[in-house]
Every structure is written in C-alpha cells, then in structure tokens.
N, C-alpha and C positions, 0 to 999 in steps of 0.2 A: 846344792840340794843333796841330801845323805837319801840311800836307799840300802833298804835290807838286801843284802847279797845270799845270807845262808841263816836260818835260825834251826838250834835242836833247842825246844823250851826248855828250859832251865840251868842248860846247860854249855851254852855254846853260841855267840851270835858272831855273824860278819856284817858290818856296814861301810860302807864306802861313797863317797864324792870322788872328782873328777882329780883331785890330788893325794888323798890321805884315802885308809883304808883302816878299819880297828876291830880287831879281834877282840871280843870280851868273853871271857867263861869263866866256871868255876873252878876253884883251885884243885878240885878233883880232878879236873882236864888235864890231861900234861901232854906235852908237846909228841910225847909218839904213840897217843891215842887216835882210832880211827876216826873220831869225830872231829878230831885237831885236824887230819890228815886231808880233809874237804874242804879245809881252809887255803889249801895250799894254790887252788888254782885261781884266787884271788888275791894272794900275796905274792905269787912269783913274778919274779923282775923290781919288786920291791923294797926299799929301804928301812929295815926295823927303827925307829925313829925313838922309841919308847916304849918303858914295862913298868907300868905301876901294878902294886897290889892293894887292894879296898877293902874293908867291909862290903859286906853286899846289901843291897837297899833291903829296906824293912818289910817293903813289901808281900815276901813272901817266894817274887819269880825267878829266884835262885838256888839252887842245888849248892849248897854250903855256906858259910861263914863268912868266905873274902871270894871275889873274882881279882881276876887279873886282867888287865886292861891292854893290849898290845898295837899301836901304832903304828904304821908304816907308810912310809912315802912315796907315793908313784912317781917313774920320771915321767920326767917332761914330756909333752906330746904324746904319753899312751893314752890307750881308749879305757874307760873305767871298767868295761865288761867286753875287753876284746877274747877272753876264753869263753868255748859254748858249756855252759849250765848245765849238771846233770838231770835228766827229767827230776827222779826222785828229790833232789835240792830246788829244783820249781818245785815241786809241790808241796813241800816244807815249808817256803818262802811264802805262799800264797794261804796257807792254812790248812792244807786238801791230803785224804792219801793220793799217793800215786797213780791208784787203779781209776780212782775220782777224775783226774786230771786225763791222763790217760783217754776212758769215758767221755770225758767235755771235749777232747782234740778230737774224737772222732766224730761226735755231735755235731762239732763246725765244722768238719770236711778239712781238718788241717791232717788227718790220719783215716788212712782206710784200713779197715779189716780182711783180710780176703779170708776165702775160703774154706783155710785150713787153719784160721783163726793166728797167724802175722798179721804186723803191720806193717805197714810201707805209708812213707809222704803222700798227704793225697794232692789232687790234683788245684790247680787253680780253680774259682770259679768262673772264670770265665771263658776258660777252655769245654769248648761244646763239640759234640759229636755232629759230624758232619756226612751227610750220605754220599752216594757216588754221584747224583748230581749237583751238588752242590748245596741243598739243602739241610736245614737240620733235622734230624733224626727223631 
C-alpha cells in the first residue's frame, strides 16, 4: 500500500510503502532547497536505491519540464512513519491550511485552546470530572 507522506503541488511529492520510499519533484528542486529539506524526516536511515530524470507528465501537475524521481530503501524492520509529521506537512498531505487543520483538532477535542489563546493536547473523552463524592460533575 503506497501513501502520501508530503506533497508541495507541483513541486515536490513523498510517497512511501512499508519498504521503499520515492521522492519525486521538479528539476527546479535541488537537494539543498527547503522544500527538499522536509523530505528528510522520511528518508533518514534510508538507502538511495535510485535517480532517474523524466519528462514530466503532460498533465499539467508539474512545475517544469523533467522531474526527477528518487528511490530509497528502508531497512528491514523499520516502521514506514516511525518519525512524528509536522502539523503543517498534515495539512498539506490532507489538502487543508494549517489554521484549517489546527480549527478541526480543536473541533474534536484532540487540541484545547486555553485562555490566552495556546494550545495544549486535549484531553481524552472519556476522562470525566468527578466531584468529591464521587459523582460526576
């Protein structure tokens, strides 16, 4: 099963299965742009395997002429997304800005807001407030 790891549209994708991992972008991309540089927490411990250079599909969904196509092999026994995701790359990943995303965790109680407008983890739901007799609140 292939899944989207990181997309900048037109310019930059990471997808990955539980062995192989492939960076594809445009040849404007080069390896010490910042956008190359968020690739990294998904290739590290990885084996560059292969570098093709293409035409890019006719499509339309690319930023230049050619991509380039980059391979890498995970070893054996790693987890395909044992690094944690930066929010802003979930929300690239998913379609969404950040503030969007951001917005929907606090929606489902996976993010509280406090006060002074931080965020902090929220809580479980099933963690209930409980009175001093033992009741719930």
């Amino acid at each position: 099963m292939t899944a989207f790891l990181y997309v900048d549209q037109g310019w930059i994708s990471v997808t990955g299965t539980g062995t192989t991992v492939t960076v594809t972008r445009s040849w404007l991309v080069n390896r010490h742009h910042d956008m190359y540089s968020r690739t990294e927490q998904f290739t590290r411990g990885c084996t560059l395997a292969s570098i093709d250079e293409v035409d890019a599909p006719s499509d339309g969904n690319w930023v230049g002429a050619r991509i380039i196509i980059e391979t890498f092999d995970r070893p054996v026994r790693s987890l395909p997304y044992s690094e944690s995701v930066p929010i802003d790359v979930t929300a690239s990943i998913i379609g969404v800005s950040t503030e969007d995303l951001i917005e929907r965790m606090v929606d489902d109680g996976l993010l509280t807001r406090l006060d002074d407008g931080s965020l902090v983890p929220g809580l479980h739901s099933s963690i209930v407030r409980v009175g001093d007799n033992g009741t719930d609140e």
